[in-house]
C-alpha angles and dihedrals in degrees: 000000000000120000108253111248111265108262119236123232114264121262089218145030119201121216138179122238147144112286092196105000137284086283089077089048103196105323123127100000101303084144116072152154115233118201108227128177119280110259123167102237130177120215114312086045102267120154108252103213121094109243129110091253098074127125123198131178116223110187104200119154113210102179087063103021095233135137112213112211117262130246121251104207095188094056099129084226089055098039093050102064089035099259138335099303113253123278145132103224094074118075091206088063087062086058100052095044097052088054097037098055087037086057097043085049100045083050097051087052093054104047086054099045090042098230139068128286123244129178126246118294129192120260113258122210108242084261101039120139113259125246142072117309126203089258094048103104106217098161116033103232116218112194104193088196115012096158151341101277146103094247148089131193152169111245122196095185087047093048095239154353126347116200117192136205134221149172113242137223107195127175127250118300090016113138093246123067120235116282090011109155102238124200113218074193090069098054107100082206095054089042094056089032094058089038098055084059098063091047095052088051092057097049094054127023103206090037096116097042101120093227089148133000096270097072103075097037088047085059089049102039083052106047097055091044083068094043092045096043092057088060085074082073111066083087090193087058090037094057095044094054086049096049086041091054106040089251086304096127101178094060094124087220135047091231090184148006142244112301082245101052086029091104104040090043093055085076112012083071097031080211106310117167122239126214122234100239093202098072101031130082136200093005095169092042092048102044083044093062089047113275120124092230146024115329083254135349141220099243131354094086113112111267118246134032090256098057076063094054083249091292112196094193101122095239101046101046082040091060095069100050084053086052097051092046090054090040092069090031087063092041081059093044101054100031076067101035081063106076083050093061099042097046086055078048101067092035086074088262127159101059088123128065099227124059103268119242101263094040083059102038081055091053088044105061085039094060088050094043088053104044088059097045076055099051094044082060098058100047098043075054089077100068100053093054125099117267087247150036092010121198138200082245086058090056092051102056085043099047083049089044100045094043081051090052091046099034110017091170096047095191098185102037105249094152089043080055089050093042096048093045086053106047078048081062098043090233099148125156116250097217099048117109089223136345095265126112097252090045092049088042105098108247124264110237123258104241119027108245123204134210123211133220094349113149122232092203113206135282093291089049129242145349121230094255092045093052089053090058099044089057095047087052094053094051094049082049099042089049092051092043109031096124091040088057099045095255124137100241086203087066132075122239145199129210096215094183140358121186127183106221121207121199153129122260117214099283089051105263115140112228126205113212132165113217105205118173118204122200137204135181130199103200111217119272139172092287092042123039099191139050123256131205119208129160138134133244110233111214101197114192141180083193119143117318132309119253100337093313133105093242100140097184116130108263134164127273107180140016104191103187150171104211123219090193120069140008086329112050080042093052089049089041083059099042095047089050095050083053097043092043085052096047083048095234119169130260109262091006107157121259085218088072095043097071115115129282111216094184095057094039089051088047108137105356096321 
């Protein structure tokens, strides 16, 4: 009898989880398997395999200094049914949602930004020893229940994400009942929310300095877009809002309910409202610490910063980078949504009151289609802003650099939608000539500038060698082109990360860039009080040809600095001393202790 052929490990692993959170019980999808990729994992679950990318969950409990037993995934009674069935009332369940919904979201990262994720790593100085250090994050840590609060968080010192419980006390005609113990773990937004952090933190290493008031709120503003666009993927909530609204899906209610539920519904709900799930997020966290609604939502907020009275708290100023980014997501949508319509038009549609079956179904694939197109922005975004202080203005010329990279025709004007719900918001860069695509595109720089013998590496980065020569390669090019790459040439520097990213533009052409980021600091001084951080993003391509020629050498395309030299680095030196001065920060306090604290920022519901 001949041997079987040896089976191959499996690409993917389903797994069960909430699609919302327990409030919304098992309407409408809201439970639902998620494909990651297939990890080996021991109990826990914790991926098994070496390697700085891991995540693990560790449920310790230390309000009650307990461990809860781990889940074993690959338990043939768990892997047969896809995963333990969602509850609340299993602790293991916990386990397996926090690393099922990390890993979902990891995945979808990389596969917008075209490498691999790592956690955050100390900055080395240029001679360091080589080697780990104690701040370096190799595993992301999820702790299900790491203590009796109404809070989660993203933790640097712990290594990870720290999810609380608590015991509500909801209002009247709120989805949980008084003194219920809620769990933020099971909340598919804070779970995407928390985890976004950590990623952001990996990919730069002085993003969450608070240099300006925008930091903070940037962090914010950005974490929940990634938790709110995956919303457009629960595709059975999806189809009922659109056949609720009509197919408007930013209508902030569900004012009324399928033809064929209409009459039952007039006086089961006695008029309630329903909120539109797709733009709001943590809707049984936020009605648990007292709000009628989601913990934040899409729209609704009021449109500029001065209609704010210029508020610096994180959430607020957040929200209205969130707003203008929906506002150009629904001028796509329905820009597209559109054809549909008037194509069911001609064909003699309308007759009915509700959206037919195959309009929606249409809409349908096109929200989703959208929402993801709008998520891979922003997070190609990333790699086109400067290594430090970071502004909304920032976002925006990357977000318009990076969409002419990627689209240079723009055929439906997606850049023109970013650009005009930003100038509503009254979101404009500082440091742009005007407010048109060529003026918020960073500047090319004036002579091409080639780089020799650096390795590009392959789609899951680079090896070790390779690394080592890529590093030597930056700082010979840093030293012969400090002043070209507005850097000041009398300060020492340090090159904290550099990725090679490997992705298609729109045509299809893949593209192989490598993402550095250089880093310079002015200590204070008796001009200057305070500190201050500069530095430039190299965007190295092999991209097309240079200058009309068929050199395929790698060369730089862009240098996107703050500048620490000229009318510039003085103008920040002054802005960041009015906000400092405001914050009442010290004199020579250190940038290191000024990053973010997440615990404290997501204090009480925040």
């Amino acid at each position: 009898m001949e041997r079987s052929p040896r089976l191959s490990a499996p690409t993917r692993r389903p797994l069960r989880v909430f699609a919302f959170d327990p409030s919304r019980g098992k309407l409408l999808g809201n439970e639902m398997q998620i494909d990651i990729r297939y990890r080996e994992v021991t109990p826990g679950p914790a991926d098994r395999k070496g390697g700085y990318d891991q995540v693990a969950v560790v449920d310790y409990d230390a309000s009650r200094g307990v461990y809860y037993a781990p889940v074993d995934l690959d338990d043939r009674r768990i892997l047969i049914q896809n995963g333990i069935s969602p509850t609340e009332a299993d602790p293991r369940f916990h386990q397996q949602m926090v690393y099922a919904v990390a890993c979902d979201t990891i995945e979808h990262f990389e596969s917008a930004l075209g490498r691999r994720i790592h956690w955050r790593r100390a900055e080395r100085p240029r001679r360091a020893r080589k080697g780990w250090r104690s701040e370096d994050i190799l595993t992301l840590m999820l702790y299900p229940h790491a203590m009796q609060q109404a809070n989660a968080f993203y933790s640097p010192e712990a290594h990870g994400i720290l999810f609380g419980y608590f015991k509500s006390a909801p209002e009247d005609g709120m989805h949980s009942l008084p003194g219920q113990t809620l769990f933020t773990c099971l909340s598919h937004d804070i779970i995407v929310h928390e985890t976004t952090h950590a990623i952001l933190d990996g990919l730069r290493s002085h993003f969450l300095e608070q240099t300006n008031p925008d930091v903070a709120a940037f962090h914010e503003a950005f974490a929940d877009l990634a938790a709110l666009f995956r919303h457009f993927s629960h595709r059975e909530v999806l189809l009922d809002v659109i056949q609720r609204t009509g197919g408007r899906l930013y209508v902030p209610a569900l004012t009324g309910a399928p033809l064929a539920d209409r009459a039952a519904a007039s006086w089961l709900t006695a008029g309630e409202r329903e909120d539109n799930p797709l733009i709001e997020l943590a809707g049984q966290f936020g009605e648990a610490v007292g709000m009628r609604h989601g913990l934040r939502q899409a729209i609704g907020k009021p449109k500029t910063l001065k209609q704010l009275g210029q508020v610096d708290e994180c959430h607020e100023r957040g929200s209205i980078l969130v707003a203008a980014v929906f506002d150009a997501f629904f001028t796509v949508y329905i820009q597209r949504a559109a054809a549909h319509f008037r194509i069911y038009r001609e064909g003699g549609g309308f007759s009915r009151q509700d959206i037919p079956a195959p309009l929606a179904e249409a809409l349908c694939e096109e929200a989703g289609r959208t929402a993801t197109e709008f998520f891979r922005i922003c997070a190609r975004a990333l790699d086109y802003l400067p290594p430090v202080d970071v502004t909304f203005g920032d976002f925006l010329r990357a977000v318009i650099t990076s969409e002419s990279d990627y689209d240079p025709e723009d055929p439906e004007g997606i850049r023109d939608a970013w650009m005009q719900a930003f100038r509503r918001r009254e979101i404009l860069p500082e440091d742009a000539a005007s407010f048109s695509g060529e003026a918020l595109r960073w500047p090319p720089l004036a002579q091409t500038l080639f780089l020799e013998d650096l390795p590009f590496g392959g789609p899951l980065g680079l090896t070790y060698p390779e690394r080592e020569r890529t590093a030597k390669v930056l700082s010979r090019f840093v030293d012969r082109h400090a002043t070209r790459l507005n850097l000041d040439p009398r300060l020492p520097y340090s090159i904290p990360s550099f990725h090679p990213v490997y992705r298609a533009d729109r045509s299809g052409n893949i593209r192989w860039d490598l993402i550095a980021e250089v880093v310079q600091t002015r200590k204070a001084g008796s001009s200057a009080p305070h500190p201050l951080r500069g530095g430039a993003t190299l965007l190295i391509s092999t991209h097309g040809t240079v200058a009309g020629h068929g050199d395929r050498r790698p060369y730089l395309r862009y240098a996107i600095s703050k500048p620490l030299r000229g009318r510039e680095g003085e103008a920040r030196q002054e802005r960041q001393a009015r906000y400092f001065a405001d914050k009442g920060i010290r004199p020579r306090a250190n940038l290191d202790d000024l990053r973010v604290d997440f615990a404290l920022v997501h204090a009480g519901g925040g």
